[in-house]
C-alpha atoms as one frame of an Amber mdcrd trajectory, in Angstrom:
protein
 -19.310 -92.160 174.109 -19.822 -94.934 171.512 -16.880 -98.237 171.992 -17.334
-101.361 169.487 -15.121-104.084 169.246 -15.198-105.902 166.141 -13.362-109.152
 165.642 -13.586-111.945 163.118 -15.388-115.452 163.825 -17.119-116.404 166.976
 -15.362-117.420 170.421 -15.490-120.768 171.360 -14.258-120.916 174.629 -16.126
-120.129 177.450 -13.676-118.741 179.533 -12.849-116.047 177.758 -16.454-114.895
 176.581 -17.250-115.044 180.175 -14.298-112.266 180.765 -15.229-110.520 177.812
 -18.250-110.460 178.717 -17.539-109.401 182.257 -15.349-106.007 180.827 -17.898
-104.898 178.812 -20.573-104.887 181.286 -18.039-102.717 183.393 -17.353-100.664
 180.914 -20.514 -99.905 180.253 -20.844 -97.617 183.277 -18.984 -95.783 181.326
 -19.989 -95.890 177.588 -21.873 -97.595 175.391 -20.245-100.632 174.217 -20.820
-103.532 172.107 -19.257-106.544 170.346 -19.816-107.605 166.291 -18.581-110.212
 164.853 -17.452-109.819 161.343 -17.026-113.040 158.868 -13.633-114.546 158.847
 -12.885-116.263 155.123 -11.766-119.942 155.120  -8.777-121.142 153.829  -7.064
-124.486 154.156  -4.134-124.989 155.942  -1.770-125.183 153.512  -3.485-121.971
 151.413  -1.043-119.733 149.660   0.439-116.402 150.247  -1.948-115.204 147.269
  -4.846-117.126 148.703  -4.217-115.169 151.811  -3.394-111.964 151.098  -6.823
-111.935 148.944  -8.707-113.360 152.021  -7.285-110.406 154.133  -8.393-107.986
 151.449 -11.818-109.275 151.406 -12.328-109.378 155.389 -11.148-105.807 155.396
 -13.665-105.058 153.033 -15.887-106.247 155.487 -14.767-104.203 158.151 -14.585
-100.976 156.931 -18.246-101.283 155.547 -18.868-101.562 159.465 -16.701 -98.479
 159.924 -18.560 -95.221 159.932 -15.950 -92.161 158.624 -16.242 -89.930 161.968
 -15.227 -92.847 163.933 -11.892 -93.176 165.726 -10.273 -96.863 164.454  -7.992
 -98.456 166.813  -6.382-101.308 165.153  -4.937-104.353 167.394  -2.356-104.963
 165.623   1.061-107.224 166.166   3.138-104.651 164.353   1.323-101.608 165.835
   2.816 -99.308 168.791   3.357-100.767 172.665   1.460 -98.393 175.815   1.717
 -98.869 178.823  -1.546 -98.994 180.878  -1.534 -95.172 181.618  -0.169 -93.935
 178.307  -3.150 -95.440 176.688  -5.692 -93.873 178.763  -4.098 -90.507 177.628
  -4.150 -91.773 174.152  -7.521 -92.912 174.113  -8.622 -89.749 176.225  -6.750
 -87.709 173.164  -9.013 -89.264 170.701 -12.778 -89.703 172.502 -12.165 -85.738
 172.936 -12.067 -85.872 168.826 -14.646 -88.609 168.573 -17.166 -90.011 170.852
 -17.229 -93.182 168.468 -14.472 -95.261 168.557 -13.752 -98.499 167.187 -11.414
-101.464 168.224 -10.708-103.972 165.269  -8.934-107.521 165.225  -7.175-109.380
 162.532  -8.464-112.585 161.403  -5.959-115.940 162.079  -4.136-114.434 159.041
  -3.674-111.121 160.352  -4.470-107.861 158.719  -4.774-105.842 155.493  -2.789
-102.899 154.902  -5.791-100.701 154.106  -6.848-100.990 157.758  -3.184 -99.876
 158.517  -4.079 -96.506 156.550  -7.421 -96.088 157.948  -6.394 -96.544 161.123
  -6.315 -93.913 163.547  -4.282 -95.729 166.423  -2.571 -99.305 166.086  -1.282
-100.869 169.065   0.123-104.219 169.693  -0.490-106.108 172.965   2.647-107.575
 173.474   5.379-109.709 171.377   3.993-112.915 172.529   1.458-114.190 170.377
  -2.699-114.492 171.329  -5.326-115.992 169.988  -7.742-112.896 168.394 -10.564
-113.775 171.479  -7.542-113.372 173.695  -6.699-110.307 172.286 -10.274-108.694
 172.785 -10.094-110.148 176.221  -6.828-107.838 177.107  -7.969-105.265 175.309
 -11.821-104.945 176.805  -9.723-105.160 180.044  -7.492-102.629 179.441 -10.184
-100.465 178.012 -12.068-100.518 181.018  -8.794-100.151 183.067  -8.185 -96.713
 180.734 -12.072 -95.315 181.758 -10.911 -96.065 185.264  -7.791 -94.318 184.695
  -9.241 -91.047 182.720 -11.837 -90.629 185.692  -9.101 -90.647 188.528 -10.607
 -93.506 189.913  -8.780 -96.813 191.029  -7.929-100.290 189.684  -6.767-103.593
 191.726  -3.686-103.628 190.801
């Protein structure tokens, strides 16, 4: 089994590459994992709804270049479906029995285009609150790991 994460723009805080860092290297007991970071367009603060919407096209351009067609996409995604830690072991189970090669993508700052939305195979939101993208890979590299231990029978600290 093949995991990437892909996420716009490079972390800056230490913290959290330290945890991300930490999750993959646990994970990869279990697959082979890695982390790409795709270019996230500037725009000014006060940039426009057009200006954005056409910077969300072109980053999705990006990704899906990255996205092979036999790969599973799971898209993190604010407006996508909540699980439950357990639920998305069986969902993620579901889908590495289709496809050995799945893919996690983030949104930029701006969010997401809607042709990831179609292309998607899963989307699933976090939570309501609001993260920063790097905390959003951290959660999710966690919970990924967290679903491996899950699928195998094995446990977790709770």
């Amino acid at each position: 089994m093949n995991i990437r994460f892909l996420i716009p723009g490079k972390c800056r805080e230490k913290y959290i590459n330290d945890g991300v860092n930490e999750y993959l290297k646990r994970t990869s007991k279990y697959a082979k994992v890695s982390l790409s970071y795709l270019t996230e367009e500037s725009l000014s603060d006060n940039a426009s709804e057009a200006q954005i919407k056409k910077a969300l096209a072109i980053e999705a351009q990006r990704a899906l270049k990255q996205i092979k067609e036999e790969e599973v996409l799971f898209l993190v995604d604010v407006h996508g479906k909540k699980y439950d830690s357990s639920s998305f072991a069986k969902v993620l189970q579901g889908k590495t029995s289709k496809s050995g090669n799945i893919v996690f993508l983030f949104g930029s700052s701006y969010g997401l285009d809607d042709s990831l939305r179609k292309r998607a195979d899963v989307i699933f939101s976090l939570s309501d609150f609001t993260f920063t993208h790097y905390m959003a890979l951290l959660l999710t590299v966690e919970q990924v790991y967290r679903s491996m231990k899950i699928m195998r029978g094995e446990t977790y600290d709770k």
